[in-house]
N, C-alpha and C positions, 0 to 999 in steps of 0.2 A: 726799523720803526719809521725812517724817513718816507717808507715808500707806501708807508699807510693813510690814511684819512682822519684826521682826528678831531675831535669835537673839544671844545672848551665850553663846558655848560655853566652855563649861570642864569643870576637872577634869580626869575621863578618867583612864586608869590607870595614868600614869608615875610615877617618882619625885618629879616636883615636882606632884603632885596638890595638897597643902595650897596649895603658893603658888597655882597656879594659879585655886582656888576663890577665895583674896583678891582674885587679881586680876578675877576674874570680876565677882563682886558688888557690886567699887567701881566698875565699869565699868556695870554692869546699871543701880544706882542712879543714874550720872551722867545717863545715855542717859534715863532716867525722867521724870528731874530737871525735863530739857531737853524735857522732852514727847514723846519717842520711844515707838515701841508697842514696844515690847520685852520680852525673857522670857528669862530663864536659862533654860540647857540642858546636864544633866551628863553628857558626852559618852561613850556607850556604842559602840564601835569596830563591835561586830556588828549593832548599832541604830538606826546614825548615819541612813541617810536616811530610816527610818520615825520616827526624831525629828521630822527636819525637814518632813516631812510632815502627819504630826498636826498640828505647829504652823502647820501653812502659812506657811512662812518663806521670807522673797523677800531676805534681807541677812543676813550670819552676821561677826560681830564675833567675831574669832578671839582667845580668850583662852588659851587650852592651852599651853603651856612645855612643850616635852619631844615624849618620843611623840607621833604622830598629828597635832599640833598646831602642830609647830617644824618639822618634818623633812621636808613635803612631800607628807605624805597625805592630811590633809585637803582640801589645796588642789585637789590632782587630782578627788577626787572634789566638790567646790564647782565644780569647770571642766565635769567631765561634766552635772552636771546644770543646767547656766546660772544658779546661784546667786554674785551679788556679793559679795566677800567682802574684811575690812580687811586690809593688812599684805601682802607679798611672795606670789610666787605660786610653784610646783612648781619650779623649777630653784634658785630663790636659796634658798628656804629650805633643801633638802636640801642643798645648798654647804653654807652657814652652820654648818649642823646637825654635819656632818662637819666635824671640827677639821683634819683629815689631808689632806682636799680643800682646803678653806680655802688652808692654810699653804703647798701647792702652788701656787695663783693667786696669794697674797704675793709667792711670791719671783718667780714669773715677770714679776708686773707690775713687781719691786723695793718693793716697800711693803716698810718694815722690820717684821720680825717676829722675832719669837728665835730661834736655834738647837734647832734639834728632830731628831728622830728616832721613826719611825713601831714599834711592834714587836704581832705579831700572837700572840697568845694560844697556837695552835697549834703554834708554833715557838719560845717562849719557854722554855727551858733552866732549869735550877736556875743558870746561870750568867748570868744577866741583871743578877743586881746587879751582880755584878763588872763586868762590860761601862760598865753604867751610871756606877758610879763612876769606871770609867777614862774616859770620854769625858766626862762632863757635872763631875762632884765633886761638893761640896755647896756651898751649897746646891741643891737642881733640883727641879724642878716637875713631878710623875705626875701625869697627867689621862686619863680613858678622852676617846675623841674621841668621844661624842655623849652627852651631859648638858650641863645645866645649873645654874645656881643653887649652883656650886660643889661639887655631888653628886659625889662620888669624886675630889675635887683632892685631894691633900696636897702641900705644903711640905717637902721632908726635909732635914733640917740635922743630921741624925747618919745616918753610912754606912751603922750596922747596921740602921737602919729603912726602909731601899731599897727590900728585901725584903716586906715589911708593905704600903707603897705600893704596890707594885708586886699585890702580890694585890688590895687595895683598888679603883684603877682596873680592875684586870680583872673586878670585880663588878659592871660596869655596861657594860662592852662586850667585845665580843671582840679589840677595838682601842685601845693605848694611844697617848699622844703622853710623849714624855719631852723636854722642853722646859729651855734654859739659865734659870737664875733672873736675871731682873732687878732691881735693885737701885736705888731711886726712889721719884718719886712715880706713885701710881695715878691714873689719872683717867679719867673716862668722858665719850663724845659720844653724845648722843642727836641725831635724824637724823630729821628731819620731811620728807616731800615724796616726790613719782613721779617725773616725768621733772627737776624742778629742786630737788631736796632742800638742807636747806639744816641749815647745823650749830647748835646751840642754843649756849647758855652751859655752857664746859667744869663738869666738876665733881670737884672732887679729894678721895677718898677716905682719908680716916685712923683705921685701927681702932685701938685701944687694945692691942691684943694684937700689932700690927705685923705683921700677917697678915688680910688679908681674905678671909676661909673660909665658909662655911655658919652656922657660929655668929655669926662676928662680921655676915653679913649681916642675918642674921632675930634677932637676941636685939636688944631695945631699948635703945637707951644704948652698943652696944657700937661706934658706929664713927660719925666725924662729919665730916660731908660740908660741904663749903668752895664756895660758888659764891658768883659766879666764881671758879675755880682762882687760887691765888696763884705768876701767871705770869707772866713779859715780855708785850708785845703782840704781838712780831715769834714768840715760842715758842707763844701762844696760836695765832696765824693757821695755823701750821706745823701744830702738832697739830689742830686741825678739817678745813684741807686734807686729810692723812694719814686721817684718819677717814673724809672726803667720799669720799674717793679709793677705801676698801674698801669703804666703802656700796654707789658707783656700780659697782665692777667685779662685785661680786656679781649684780648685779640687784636689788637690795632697790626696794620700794616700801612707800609707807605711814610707816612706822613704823620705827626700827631704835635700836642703841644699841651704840656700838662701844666696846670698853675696850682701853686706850692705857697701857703706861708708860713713864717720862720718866726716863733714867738721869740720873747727875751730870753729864754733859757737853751734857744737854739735847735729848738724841739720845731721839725718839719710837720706841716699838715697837708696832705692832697686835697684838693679843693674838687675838681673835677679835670675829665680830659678832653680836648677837642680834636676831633680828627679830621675838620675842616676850616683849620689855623687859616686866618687873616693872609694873603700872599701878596700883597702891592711891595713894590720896591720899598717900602717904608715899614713895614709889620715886624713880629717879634720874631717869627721864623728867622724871612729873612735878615735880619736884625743881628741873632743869632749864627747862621750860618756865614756873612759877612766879617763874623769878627774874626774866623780861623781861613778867611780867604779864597769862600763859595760864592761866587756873584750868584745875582738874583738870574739870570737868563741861564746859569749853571745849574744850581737848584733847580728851578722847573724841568729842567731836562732829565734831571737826576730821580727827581720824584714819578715823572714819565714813563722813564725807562725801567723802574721796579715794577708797572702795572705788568708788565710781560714777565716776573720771574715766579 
């Protein structure tokens, strides 16, 4: 692999463009680090394979969140042109990507996941909140079904801001998910491996604000993360299972990072899965991989080197 050309794509024009450049560049530098011939690349949709061409690029290290990047387009086009590429290929990521698809193989497989309801932009009524607060109450969770990094989630724990929510997610897709709020601990699996993946050390999220949103993601100081999760062993096993278990029914490879919460009765819920987890020195992966003594410049290598298996 050292004697290859490799791209570290980021950027690109979603809403999680800033993360995505973070994570690019810590990714870029690792691969450097480690002696890789490598080169950032900030990913222009109309330009993409006269990028990768100039650069004569034989491996492309998929750093993009969001658009282009999570949802399956990339991938296809890295398949047509026989380009290796890290992380999940065309079917699992577009899954992944769609909350609405997702939530549908949940239940069919039974993986627990919350009570939800799909509602589509075009048939959405001045009478949606009402709807909403009769079936769900508060608190409930508005989320558009394809973003990331908490872009268009909100929390609604007053009735009259249903409505607010509800415009909000629809800013970001033409599809919402309206999801029952669960009430716990957060926790997140990261998910190394292709055909035999395996679960890291849980990590249990606590923001200060008792809500883990956009801000309390990316503002520093605002939210502080517990590895290993302070959990039974027999609850620890149950939730990585649970995790394994969406990992594997999606098709993910490579790389992944599922978020789980844990009511009071210890009952796990899959939330959704990312197959383009956060990567700067500081993220939940890395976070995770760190506490069983994977540096972060190991990791990226590590994740690298299964684009080839």
């Amino acid at each position: 692999m050292k004697n290859k050309k490799i791209a570290v794509v980021m950027g690109g024009p979603s809403a999680e463009r800033e993360v995505s450049l973070n994570t690019g560049r810590a990714i870029l530098a690792a691969l450097q680090e480690k002696g890789y011939n490598a080169v950032g690349i900030d990913l222009s949709p109309r330009h993409f394979v006269e990028q990768l061409n100039v650069e004569k690029i034989e491996v492309v290290f998929n750093a993009i969140h969001g658009l282009y990047g999570e949802d399956g387009l990339m991938q296809g086009t890295l398949e047509m042109l026989g380009i290796p590429y890290t992380g999940s290929g065309v079917l699992a990521s577009a899954i992944a990507m769609d909350k609405a698809v997702t939530k549908r193989l949940f239940m069919a497989a039974e993986i627990p996941t919350p009570r939800s309801r799909l509602y589509n932009k075009n048939n959405a009524g001045y009478h949606l909140p009402d709807e909403i607060l009769t079936e769900f109450g508060v608190p409930v969770v508005i989320k558009p079904t394809a973003q990331g990094s908490s872009i268009g989630v909100v929390i609604v724990e007053d009735a009259a801001e249903i409505g607010n929510a509800v415009a909000e997610a629809f800013k970001y897709s033409d599809r919402i998910i309206v999801e029952e709020f669960i009430s716990g601990k957060e926790l997140t699996v990261s998910i190394l491996g292709n055909d035999k993946p395996e679960a890291l050390p849980i990590i249990e999220i606590v923001p200060q604000s008792g809500r883990y949103d956009y801000k309390s993601k990316y503002t520093k100081g605002a939210t502080e993360y517990i590895v290993p999760a302070r959990l039974e062993p027999e609850i620890t096993s149950l939730v990585q299972k649970i995790a394994l278990d969406a990992y594997k029914l999606l098709g993910c490879r490579g790389i992944g990072r599922v978020d789980v919460m844990l009511d009071s009765n210890n009952k796990p819920y899959v939330l959704e899965v990312n197959t383009i987890p956060g990567m700067t020195a500081t993220s939940l992966v890395p976070k995770a991989a760190a506490s069983i003594g994977i540096g972060f410049a190991d990791l990226c290598e590590r994740i690298l080197l299964m684009s080839a298996e």
